[in-house]
N, C-alpha and C positions, 0 to 999 in steps of 0.2 A: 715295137719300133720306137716306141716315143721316148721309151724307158732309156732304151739305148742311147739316145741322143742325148741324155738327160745324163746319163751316166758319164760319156764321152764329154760333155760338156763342162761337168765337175771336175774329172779326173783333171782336166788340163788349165785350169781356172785355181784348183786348188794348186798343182803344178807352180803358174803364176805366183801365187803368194806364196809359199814357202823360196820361191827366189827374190821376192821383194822383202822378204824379210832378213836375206842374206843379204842382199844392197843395203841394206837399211844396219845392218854390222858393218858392213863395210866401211859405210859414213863415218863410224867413228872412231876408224882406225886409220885415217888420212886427214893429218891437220890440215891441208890445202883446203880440201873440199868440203871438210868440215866449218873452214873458217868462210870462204864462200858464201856456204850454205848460209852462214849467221848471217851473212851482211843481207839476203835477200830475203827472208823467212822474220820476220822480225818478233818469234817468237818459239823458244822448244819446244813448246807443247803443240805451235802447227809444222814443226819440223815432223812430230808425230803422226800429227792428224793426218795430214797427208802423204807419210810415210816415204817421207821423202829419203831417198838412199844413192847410192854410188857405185855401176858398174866398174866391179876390175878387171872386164876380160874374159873370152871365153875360157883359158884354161882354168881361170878359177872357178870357175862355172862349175866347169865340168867337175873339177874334185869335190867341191860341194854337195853337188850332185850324187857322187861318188860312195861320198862320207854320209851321204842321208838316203839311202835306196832309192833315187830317183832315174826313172831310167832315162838313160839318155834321147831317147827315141821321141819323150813326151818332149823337151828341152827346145827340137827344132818344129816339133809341129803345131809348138805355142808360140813360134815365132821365136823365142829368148835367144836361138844360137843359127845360125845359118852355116851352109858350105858353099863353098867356090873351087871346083874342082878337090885337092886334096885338102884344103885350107879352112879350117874352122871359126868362125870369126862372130861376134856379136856387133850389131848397130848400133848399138848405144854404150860402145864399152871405152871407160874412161870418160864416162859424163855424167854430170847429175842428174839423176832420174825420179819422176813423178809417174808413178804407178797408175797405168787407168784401169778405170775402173767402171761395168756397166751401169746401168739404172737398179739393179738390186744388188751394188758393191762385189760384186765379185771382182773379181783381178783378173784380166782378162789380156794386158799386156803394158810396154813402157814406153812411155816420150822422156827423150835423153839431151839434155841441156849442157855443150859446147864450156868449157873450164875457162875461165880470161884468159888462162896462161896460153892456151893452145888456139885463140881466135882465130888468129893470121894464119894456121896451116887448113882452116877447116872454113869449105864451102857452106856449110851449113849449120847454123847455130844452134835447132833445137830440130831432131830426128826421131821418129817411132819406130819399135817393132814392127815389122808387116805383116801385110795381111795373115791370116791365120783360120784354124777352125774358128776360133775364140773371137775375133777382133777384125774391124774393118772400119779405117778412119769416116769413108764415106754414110757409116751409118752409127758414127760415135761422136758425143759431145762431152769434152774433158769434163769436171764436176758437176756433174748434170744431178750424179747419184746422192751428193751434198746436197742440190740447191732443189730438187723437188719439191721437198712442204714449203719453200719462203718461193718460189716460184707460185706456188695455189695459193697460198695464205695472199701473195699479196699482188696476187694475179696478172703480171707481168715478168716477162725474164730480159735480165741485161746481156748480151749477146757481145761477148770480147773476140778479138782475132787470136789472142796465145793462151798458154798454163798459167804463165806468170801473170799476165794481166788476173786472170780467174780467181789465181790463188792470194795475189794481194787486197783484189776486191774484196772476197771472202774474210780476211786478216782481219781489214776495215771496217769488217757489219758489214757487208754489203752481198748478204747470202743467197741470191737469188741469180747468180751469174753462171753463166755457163761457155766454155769457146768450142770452136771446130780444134781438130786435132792435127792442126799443118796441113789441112784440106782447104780447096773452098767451100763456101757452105752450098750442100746438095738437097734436093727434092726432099730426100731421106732424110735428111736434118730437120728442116722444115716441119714434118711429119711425126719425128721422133717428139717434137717441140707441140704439136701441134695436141698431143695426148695430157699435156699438161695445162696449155695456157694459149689464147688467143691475140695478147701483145706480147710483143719483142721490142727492146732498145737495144736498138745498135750503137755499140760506144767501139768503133776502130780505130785506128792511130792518125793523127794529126797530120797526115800528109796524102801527097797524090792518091799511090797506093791503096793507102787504105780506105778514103773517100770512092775510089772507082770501087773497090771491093765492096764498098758498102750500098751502093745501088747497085751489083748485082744479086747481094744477100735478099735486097729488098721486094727484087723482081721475082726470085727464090718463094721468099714468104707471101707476096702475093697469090702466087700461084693454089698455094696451102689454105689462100682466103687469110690469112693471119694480119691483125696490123699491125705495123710496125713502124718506131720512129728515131729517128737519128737524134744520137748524142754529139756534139761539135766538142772534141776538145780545143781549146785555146793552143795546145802545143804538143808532142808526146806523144804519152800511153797512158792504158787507164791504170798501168802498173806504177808509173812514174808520177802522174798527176795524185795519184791519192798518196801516196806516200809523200808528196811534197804539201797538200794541201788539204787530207784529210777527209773522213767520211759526210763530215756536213757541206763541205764544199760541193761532194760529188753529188750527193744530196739534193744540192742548188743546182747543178746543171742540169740534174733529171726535170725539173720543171723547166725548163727552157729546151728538153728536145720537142723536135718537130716533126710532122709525119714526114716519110720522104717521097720524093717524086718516083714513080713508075715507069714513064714514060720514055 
């Protein structure tokens, strides 16, 4: 029985990365998103790291697919492609996409980031595959599978709201980060957290929003017994802020967070 799940769970995992490594062709075969990509990635070799890559669409998908004996059957039940009555369509097709990936790197499915050029037609800026055998935002934390040993080594994890935050932090040194996946953060987050490290800093964006959201992350981790303490940005993102003022900056405001209220 276990074997099996075991098996099942590879098949469709490895599934996963064999199509994030066609996104990841893809990339750079489209100057748009290719030049995008430069302007937010401030470096190739994290354009690598985190295999960052570019849905074209499920018919490319599919031929892909096609052209590498994948069967298609695996394609929807890993999330990668969905249907709507006769209509094939993938979530994240025509966005740049950050491969997630679990606690022991496997590839388990994609959050797909909205192109400048196409803002204005799209409700939504940054989208995951859904749920799956493989993948469930509610029990997923984006580079969690990166920031484990600097999570223990230095005994606290930085808790962002987006990828991008994550993956900038990460750019900057600042290895110990981890976000919810366009979730709020759940019990099961909490939990999943709670197997590595005892404090959390909350660093979420400089506005209403993200301050409500951050006493209820806090209420979240109390429940886990965790402590945790609030980062105040001055303004922003922790995406934004560090690229403007750098890792010893961010540095500086980790000693001025504070625990936050429960109550």
């Amino acid at each position: 029985m276990i074997e099996s799940i075991l098996a099942n769970y590879t098949l469709l995992t490895n599934t996963v990365q064999k199509v994030s490594t066609f996104f990841e062709h893809c990339l750079y075969q489209n100057e748009e998103v290719l030049s995008y990509a430069n302007s937010r990635i401030v470096s190739p070799d994290y354009l690598k790291y985190f295999h960052v890559g570019f849905d074209p669409g499920a018919q490319q998908i599919l031929e892909f697919a096609s052209m590498n004996n994948i069967d298609h059957d695996l394609l929807f039940r890993a999330g990668i492609l969905n249907k709507f009555e006769e209509r094939v369509y993938s979530f994240t097709s025509n966005r740049l996409i950050f491969p997630l990936r679990d606690t022991l790197g496997n590839f388990v499915g994609f959050g797909g980031r909205i192109l400048p050029s196409q803002e204005l037609n799209s409700h939504s800026k940054y989208i995951n595959t859904p749920s799956s055998e493989v993948f469930s935002k509610s029990l997923f934390l984006y580079n969690l599978h990166n920031a484990i040993p600097y999570i223990q080594s230095n005994k606290y994890c930085v808790l962002v709201e987006g990828n991008m935050d994550a993956v900038s932090l990460f750019m900057y040194g600042i290895y110990n980060v981890a976000a919810p996946c366009g979730t709020a953060f759940t019990d099961t987050h909490a939990l999943l957290l709670k197997c590595f490290t005892n404090t959390v800093i909350v660093c979420y964006d400089a506005d209403f929003a993200g301050e409500k959201n951050a006493q209820k992350t806090i209420k979240t981790l109390a429940k886990a017994n965790i402590s945790s303490y609030l980062l105040k940005l001055p303004s922003g993102d922790p995406d934004s802020y560090v690229r403007q003022y750098g890792k010893d900056a961010f540095l500086q405001l980790l000693t001025t967070s504070m625990p936050l209220e429960t109550s």
